[in-house]
Structures are given as C-alpha cells and as structure tokens.
VEXDREN-2710 file (C-alpha; in Angstrom, 1 decimal):
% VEXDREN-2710
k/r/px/py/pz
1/UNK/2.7/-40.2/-51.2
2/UNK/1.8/-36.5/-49.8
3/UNK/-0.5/-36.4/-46.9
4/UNK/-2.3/-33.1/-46.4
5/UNK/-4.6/-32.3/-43.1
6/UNK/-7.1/-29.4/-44.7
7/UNK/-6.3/-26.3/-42.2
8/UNK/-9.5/-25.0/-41.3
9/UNK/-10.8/-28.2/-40.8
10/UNK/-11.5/-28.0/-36.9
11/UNK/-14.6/-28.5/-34.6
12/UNK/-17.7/-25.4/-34.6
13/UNK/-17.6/-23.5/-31.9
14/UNK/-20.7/-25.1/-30.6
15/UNK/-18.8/-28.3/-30.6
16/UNK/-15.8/-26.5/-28.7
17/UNK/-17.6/-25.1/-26.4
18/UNK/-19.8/-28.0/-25.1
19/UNK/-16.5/-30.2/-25.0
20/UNK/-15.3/-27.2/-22.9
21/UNK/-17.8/-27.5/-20.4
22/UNK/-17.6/-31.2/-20.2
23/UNK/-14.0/-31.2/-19.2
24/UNK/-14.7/-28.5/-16.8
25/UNK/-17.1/-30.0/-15.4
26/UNK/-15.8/-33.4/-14.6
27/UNK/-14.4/-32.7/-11.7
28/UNK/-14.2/-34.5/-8.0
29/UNK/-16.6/-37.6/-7.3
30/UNK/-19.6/-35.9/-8.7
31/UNK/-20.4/-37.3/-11.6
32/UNK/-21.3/-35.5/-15.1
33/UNK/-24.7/-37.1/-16.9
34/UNK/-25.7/-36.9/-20.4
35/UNK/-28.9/-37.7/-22.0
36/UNK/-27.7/-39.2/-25.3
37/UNK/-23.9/-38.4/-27.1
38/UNK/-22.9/-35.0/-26.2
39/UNK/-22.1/-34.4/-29.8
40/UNK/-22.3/-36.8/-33.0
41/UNK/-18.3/-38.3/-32.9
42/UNK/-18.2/-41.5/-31.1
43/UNK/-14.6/-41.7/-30.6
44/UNK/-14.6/-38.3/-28.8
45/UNK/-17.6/-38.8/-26.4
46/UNK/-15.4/-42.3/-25.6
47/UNK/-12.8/-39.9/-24.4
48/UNK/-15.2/-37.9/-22.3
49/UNK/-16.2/-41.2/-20.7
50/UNK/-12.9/-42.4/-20.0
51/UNK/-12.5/-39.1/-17.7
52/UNK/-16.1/-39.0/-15.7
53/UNK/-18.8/-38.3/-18.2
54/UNK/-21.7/-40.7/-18.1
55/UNK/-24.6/-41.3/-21.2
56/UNK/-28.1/-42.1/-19.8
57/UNK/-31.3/-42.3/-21.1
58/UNK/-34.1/-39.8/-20.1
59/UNK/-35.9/-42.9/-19.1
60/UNK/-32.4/-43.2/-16.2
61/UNK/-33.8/-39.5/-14.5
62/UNK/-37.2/-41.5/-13.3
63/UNK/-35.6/-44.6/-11.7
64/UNK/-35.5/-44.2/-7.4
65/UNK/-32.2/-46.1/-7.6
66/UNK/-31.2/-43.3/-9.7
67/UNK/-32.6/-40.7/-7.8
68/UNK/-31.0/-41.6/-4.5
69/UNK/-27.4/-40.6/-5.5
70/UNK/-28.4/-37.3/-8.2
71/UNK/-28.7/-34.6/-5.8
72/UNK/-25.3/-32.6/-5.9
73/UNK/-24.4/-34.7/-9.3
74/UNK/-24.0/-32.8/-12.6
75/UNK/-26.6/-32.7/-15.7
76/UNK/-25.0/-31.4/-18.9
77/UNK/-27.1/-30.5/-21.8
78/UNK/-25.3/-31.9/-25.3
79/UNK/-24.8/-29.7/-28.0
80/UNK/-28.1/-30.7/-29.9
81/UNK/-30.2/-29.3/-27.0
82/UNK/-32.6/-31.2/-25.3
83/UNK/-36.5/-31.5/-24.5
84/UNK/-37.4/-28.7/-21.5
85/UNK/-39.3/-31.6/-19.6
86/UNK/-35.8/-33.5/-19.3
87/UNK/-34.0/-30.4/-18.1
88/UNK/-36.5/-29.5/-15.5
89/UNK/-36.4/-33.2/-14.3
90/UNK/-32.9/-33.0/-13.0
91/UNK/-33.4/-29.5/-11.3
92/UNK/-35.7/-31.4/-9.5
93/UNK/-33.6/-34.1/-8.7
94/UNK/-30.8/-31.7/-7.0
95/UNK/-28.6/-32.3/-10.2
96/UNK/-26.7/-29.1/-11.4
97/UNK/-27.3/-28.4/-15.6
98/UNK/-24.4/-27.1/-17.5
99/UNK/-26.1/-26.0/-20.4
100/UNK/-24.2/-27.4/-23.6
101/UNK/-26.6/-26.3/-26.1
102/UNK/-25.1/-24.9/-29.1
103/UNK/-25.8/-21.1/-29.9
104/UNK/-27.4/-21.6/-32.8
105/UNK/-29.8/-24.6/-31.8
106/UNK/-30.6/-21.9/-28.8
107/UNK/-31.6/-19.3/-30.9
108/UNK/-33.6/-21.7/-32.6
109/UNK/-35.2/-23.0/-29.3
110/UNK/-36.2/-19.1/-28.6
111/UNK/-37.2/-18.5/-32.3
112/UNK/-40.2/-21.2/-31.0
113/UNK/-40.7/-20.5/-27.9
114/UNK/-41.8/-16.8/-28.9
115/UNK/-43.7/-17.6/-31.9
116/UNK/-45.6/-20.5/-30.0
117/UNK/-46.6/-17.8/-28.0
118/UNK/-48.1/-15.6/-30.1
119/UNK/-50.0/-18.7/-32.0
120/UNK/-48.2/-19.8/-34.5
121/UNK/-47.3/-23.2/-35.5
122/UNK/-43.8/-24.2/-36.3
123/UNK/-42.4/-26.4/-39.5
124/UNK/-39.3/-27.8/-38.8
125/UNK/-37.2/-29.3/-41.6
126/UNK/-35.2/-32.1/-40.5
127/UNK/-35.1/-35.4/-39.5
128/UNK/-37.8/-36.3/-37.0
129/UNK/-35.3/-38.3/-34.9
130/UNK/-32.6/-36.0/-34.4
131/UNK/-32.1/-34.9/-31.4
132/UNK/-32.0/-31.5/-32.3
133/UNK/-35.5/-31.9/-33.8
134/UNK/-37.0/-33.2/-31.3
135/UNK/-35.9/-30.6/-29.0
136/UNK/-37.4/-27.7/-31.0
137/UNK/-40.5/-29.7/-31.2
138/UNK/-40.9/-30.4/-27.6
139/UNK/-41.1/-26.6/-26.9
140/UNK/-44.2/-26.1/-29.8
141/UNK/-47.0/-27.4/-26.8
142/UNK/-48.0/-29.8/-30.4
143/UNK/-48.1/-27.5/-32.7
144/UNK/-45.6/-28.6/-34.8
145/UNK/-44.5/-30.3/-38.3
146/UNK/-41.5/-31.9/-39.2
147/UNK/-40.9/-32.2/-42.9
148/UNK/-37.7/-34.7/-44.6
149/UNK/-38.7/-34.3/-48.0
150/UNK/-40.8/-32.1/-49.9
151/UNK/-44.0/-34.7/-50.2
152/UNK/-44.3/-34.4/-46.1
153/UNK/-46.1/-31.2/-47.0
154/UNK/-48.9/-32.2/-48.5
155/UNK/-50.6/-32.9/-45.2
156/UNK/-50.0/-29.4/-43.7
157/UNK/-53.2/-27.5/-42.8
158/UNK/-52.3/-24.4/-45.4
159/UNK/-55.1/-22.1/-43.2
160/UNK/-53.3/-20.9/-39.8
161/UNK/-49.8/-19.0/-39.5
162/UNK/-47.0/-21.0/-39.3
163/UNK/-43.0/-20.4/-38.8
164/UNK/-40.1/-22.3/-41.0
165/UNK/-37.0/-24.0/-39.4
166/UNK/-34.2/-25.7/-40.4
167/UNK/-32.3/-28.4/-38.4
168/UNK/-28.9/-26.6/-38.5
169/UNK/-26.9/-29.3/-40.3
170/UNK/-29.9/-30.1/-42.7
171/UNK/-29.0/-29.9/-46.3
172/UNK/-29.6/-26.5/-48.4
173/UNK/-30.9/-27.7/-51.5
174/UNK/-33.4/-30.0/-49.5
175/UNK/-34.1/-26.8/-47.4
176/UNK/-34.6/-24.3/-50.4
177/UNK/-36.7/-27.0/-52.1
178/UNK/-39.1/-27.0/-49.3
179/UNK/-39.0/-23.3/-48.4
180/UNK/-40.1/-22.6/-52.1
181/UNK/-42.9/-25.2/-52.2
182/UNK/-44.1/-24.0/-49.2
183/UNK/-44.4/-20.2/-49.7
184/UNK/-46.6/-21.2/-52.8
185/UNK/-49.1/-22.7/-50.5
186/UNK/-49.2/-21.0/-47.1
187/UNK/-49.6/-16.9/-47.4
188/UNK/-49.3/-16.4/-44.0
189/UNK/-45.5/-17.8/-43.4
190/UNK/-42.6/-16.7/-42.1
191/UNK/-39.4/-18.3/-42.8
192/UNK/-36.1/-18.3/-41.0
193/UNK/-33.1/-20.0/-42.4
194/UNK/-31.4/-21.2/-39.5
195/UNK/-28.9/-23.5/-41.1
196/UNK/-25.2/-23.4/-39.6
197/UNK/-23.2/-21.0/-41.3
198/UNK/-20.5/-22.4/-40.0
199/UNK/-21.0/-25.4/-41.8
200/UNK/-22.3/-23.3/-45.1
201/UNK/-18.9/-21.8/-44.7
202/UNK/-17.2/-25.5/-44.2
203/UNK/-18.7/-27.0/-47.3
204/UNK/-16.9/-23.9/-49.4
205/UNK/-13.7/-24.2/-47.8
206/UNK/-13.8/-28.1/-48.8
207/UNK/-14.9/-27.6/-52.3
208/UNK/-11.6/-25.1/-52.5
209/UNK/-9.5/-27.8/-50.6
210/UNK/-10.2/-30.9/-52.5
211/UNK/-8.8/-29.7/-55.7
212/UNK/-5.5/-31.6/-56.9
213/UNK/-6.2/-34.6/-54.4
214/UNK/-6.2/-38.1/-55.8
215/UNK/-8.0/-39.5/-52.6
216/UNK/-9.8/-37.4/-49.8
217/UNK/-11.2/-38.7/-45.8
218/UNK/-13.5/-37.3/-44.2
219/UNK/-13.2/-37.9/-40.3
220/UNK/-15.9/-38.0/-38.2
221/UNK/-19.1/-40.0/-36.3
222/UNK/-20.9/-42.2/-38.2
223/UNK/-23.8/-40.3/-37.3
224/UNK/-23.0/-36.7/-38.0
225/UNK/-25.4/-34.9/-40.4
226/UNK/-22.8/-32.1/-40.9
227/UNK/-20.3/-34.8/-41.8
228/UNK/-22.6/-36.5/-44.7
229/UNK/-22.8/-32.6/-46.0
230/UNK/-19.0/-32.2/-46.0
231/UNK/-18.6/-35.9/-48.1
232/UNK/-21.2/-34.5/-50.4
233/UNK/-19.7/-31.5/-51.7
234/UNK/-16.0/-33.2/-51.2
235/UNK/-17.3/-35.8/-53.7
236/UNK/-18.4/-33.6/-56.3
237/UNK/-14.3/-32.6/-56.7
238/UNK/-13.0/-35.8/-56.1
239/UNK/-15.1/-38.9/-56.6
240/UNK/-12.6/-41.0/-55.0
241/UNK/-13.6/-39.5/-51.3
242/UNK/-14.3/-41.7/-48.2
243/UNK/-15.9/-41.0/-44.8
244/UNK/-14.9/-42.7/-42.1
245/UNK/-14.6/-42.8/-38.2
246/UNK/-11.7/-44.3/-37.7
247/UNK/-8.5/-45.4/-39.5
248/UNK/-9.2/-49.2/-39.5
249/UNK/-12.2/-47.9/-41.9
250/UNK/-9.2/-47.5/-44.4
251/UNK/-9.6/-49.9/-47.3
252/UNK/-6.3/-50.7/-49.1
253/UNK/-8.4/-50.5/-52.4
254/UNK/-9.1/-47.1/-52.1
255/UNK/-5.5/-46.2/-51.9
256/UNK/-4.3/-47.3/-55.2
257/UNK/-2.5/-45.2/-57.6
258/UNK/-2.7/-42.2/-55.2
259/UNK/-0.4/-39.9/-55.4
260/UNK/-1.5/-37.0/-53.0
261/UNK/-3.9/-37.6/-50.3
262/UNK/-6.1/-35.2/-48.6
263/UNK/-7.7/-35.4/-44.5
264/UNK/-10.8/-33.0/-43.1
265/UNK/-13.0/-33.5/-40.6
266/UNK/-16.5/-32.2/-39.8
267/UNK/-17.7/-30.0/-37.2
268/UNK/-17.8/-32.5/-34.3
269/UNK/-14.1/-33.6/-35.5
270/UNK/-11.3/-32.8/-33.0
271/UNK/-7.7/-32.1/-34.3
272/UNK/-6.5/-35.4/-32.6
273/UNK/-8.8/-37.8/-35.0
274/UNK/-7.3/-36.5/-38.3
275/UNK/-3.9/-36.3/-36.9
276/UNK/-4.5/-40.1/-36.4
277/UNK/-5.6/-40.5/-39.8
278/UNK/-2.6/-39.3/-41.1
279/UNK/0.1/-41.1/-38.7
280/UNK/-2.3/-44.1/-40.1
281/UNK/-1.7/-43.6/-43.6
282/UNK/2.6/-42.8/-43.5
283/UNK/3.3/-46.0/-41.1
284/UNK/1.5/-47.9/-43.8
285/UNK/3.7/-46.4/-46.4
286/UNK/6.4/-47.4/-44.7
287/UNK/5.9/-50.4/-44.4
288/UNK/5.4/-50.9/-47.8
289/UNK/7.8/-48.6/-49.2
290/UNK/10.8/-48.9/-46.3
291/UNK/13.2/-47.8/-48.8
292/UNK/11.7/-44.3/-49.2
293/UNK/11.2/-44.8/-52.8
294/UNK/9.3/-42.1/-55.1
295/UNK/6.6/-43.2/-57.7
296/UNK/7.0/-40.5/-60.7
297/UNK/6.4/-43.3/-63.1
298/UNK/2.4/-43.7/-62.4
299/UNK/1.0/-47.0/-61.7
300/UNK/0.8/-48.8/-58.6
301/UNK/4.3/-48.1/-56.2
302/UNK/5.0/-52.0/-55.9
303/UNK/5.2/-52.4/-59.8
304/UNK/7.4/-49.6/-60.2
305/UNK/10.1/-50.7/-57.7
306/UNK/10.0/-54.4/-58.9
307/UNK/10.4/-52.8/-62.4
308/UNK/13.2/-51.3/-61.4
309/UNK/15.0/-54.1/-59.6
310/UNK/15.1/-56.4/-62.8
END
C-alpha cells in the first residue's frame, strides 16, 4: 500500500496567520478570549485551548462576573471576523483585540463599509449562519440580503443600488448562478467576486493530485466550507474519496482493494493532522500485513497471502 500526503496541501495564509497570533498571544496569566472557533478545525482550536485560549460566547462579554477579571485580558478576533458591536465591547471592557481576521474577509468588511456609506445595499451570498456572514452583515446598518440559493432572490427589491458578495469559501458555480440571475434583474448592480483564491487555486491543485489514487482523505473540521469544496472536486476524480476529521473516522470498508492512497487537507488543515492520517493508515497495515508482503496479484491483501500459503 503507498501512502501519499498531497504537497501543497497546507493551511491559507489567513488560517496561518491567525494561528500565529494566537500562539503569540498566549502568553503569562492573561488569558486569550475568542468568540466562537478561531477557525473551522476542531482538533486544532483543541490545541490552542490546551495552551491558554479560551472560546466564549458574545453573550460571556455582558456578564459582571465576567467583567470583573477582562480588563488587561486578551480578545482575539478569529479568522472569520466578527460583528463591530462585539469588538467594541471588549475595548470597553479593558480587554486587548488581536485582530485575527483574515485579509480577505477584511477587504470584504471595507468593500461594505464604504458602499453602506454611499447608500447602497449589500447581497451577500453565503450561508446566513456563518460567521463570516454575519459579520459582513452586521456592518450594512440593515441593509442587507443574504442569498443560499438562487430562489432567495425573488424577494429582493430590484429598484435601489445594490453591491454583490461572496462568502469567501462559498461555492463558484452556486456563486456564478446567482451573479447571472441577478444582473438580469437589478441594472443598477455592482458585483465583486470575493471568493478565496486561494481556495480556487486549492481545488485545481486537487483535481491535478487525485489522479492515479485508488482512495483519497480529505482532513479537516467537520464544519469547514472550504473543506466540503475540496471533497467536491476530489470526488469528481476519484469517487472513492472520504472527509474526515480524524483517523478513527477511517472505515475499514473503504480501504479495500486499494492500492495507492492519497491525504490533503483543507485550508484550516495544519500539517500535523494529515501526518496523523498517514502514521494511521501504515500501523494498520502493519498489523495486518507484518510480514511486509506486496499485493501485485489484485484482490483483497488477506486472500492473496492465504493463497499463497496453501
């Protein structure tokens, strides 16, 4: 069995940067605070926790109890951004922000913030309860839409100006589907494809890296949107692709037959997790194959060496 880790498969630099922060950050007594995951991998925000970073909810920044020990303490910002009314909360609470907000989520958040000003309203496509979404909508002062599917725009007053978003790991065709139904209704749009292209350039790479692989996992959160766009286009080379979180997720099933297996992971996926996926995979060859045999008969690895011992 030949185990391949893809090469370019490695965290954005949004992801890098706010893990960065975090380490640097947790330093001392002071505590580090985040409102919701600091990115969408469980496994590494578990890490983070394990060394001084904290998850709260926005609802933690109101409670006195709470308030009593935050002056001095630290607030970081996760990578998805977050609403202005949170952030400004712990500034007033004495807490020091470390802004973790990815680059491109940023330039979205100004893309807003300036067209809000000069009276437009902003259409976000995305799902309503990402974080990321929410953020952008927080700074439109209501005059906002978000749009999951092409019939959420039937509803959409076609009369003022508006502005067109993308979440940054929302899916293209979805995207282009909209953008063109859209610009035959609304003559006064203006439309801004804010989609990662780091992930547009991921997606590619793992088209080009799937090929020749019997099995292929994807490693990453559960909950990552950029992840369930990698497992797409991985899919559509080799059908027999899986994405999991961890390698308990492994199902023995999946494994049969397979000759050369693949590992990536998404843009919230640190090296360690797919190393770990791999380690997985060879002590359980061992231990089913201790004597190091070779399979170049096809079929299943067990029936070939009983064959053989007849």
């Amino acid at each position: 069995m030949e185990i391949i880790i893809d090469p370019k498969s490695k965290p954005c630099p949004g992801v890098e940067r706010a893990l960065t922060l975090a380490e640097k950050s947790i330093t001392g007594e002071n505590k580090l605070y985040s409102v919701g995951k600091l990115i969408h991998n469980n496994r590494e925000v578990t890490r983070l926790k394990k060394i001084g970073l904290e998850i709260i909810d926005a609802s933690t920044l109101e409670k006195k109890q709470f308030q009593k020990k935050a002056g001095g303490m630290g607030f970081l910002v996760r990578a998805h951004g977050e609403v202005p009314e949170t952030i400004t909360k712990a500034k007033q609470l004495g807490m020091t922000v470390v802004d973790g907000t990815c680059p491109i989520v940023q330039h979205s958040q100004k893309l807003v913030e300036q067209h809000v000003r000069e009276g437009w309203g902003v259409i976000v496509v995305g799902k309503p309860d990402h974080a990321e979404v929410r953020g952008l909508c927080a700074r439109t002062r209501g005059n906002s839409v978000v749009v999951a599917q092409v019939q959420d725009i039937d509803n959409i007053d076609t009369s003022r100006r508006w502005i067109l978003l993308a979440q940054s790991t929302i899916d293209k065709s979805l995207f282009d589907k909209i953008r063109v139904a859209l610009n035959k209704k609304i003559d006064n749009l203006k439309i801004f494809d804010t989609r990662c292209k780091f992930i547009r350039k991921r997606i590619k790479e793992v088209t080009e890296f799937a090929q020749g692989f019997d099995v292929l996992f994807i490693v990453g959160g559960r909950q990552s949107s950029n992840l369930g766009l990698l497992h797409k286009a991985a899919r559509t080379v080799v059908p027999n692709s899986h994405r999991i979180e961890k390698p308990g997720d492994i199902k023995p099933e999946w494994l049969e037959n397979a000759v050369k297996i693949g590992i990536m992971g998404g843009a919230s996926t640190p090296r360690w997790q797919m190393e770990g996926v791999k380690i997985y995979l060879e002590q359980l060859q061992n231990k089913k194959n201790p004597q190091g045999l070779i399979n170049n008969k096809g079929g299943k690895l067990l029936w070939w060496i009983r064959k053989n011992r007849k």
